[in-house]
N, C-alpha and C positions, 0 to 999 in steps of 0.2 A: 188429321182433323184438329187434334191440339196444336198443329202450328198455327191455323185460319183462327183459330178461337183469339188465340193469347195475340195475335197482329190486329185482331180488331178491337180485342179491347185497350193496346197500344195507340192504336190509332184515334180512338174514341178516348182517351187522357187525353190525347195533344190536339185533338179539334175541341174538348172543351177547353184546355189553355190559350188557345189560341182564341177562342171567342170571348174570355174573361179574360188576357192581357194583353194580346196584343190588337186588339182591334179588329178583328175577325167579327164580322156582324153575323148574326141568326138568320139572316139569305144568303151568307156568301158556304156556311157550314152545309145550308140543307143544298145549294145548288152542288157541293163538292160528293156528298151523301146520294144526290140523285146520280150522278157522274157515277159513282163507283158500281151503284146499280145499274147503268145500263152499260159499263165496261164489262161489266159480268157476264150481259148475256152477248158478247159480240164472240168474233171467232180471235180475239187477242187475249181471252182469260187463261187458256190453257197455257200459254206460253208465260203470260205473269205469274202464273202460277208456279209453272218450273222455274221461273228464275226465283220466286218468293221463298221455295221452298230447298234451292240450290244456297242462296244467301243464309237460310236460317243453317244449312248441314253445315255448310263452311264455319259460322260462328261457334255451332255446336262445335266443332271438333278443335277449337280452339283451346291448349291446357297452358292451366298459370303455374 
């Protein structure tokens, strides 16, 4: 659950950066925002899931 947390509000910085510098308009954010909402409910979330959450283990386990 803390990984869905901390990826959405990662995501939610870079779609506001994205709408205040790079030209990202206030309908191209909410159609990307609808999109994720209905990616969610299809039968491909489970799978983005495990890869989302396969990519956060792998970084986790990364030592400096």
């Amino acid at each position: 659950m803390a990984i869905s947390i901390s990826a959405v509000v990662v995501l939610g910085i870079l779609v506001f950066i994205f709408v205040r510098k790079s030209g990202l308009n206030a309908a191209h954010a909410i159609v990307c925002s609808l999109f994720g909402f209905f990616l969610a409910s299809t039968s491909a979330a489970p799978n983005i899931n495990r890869f989302v959450t396969g990519v956060a283990d792998m970084i986790g386990q990364i030592r400096f």
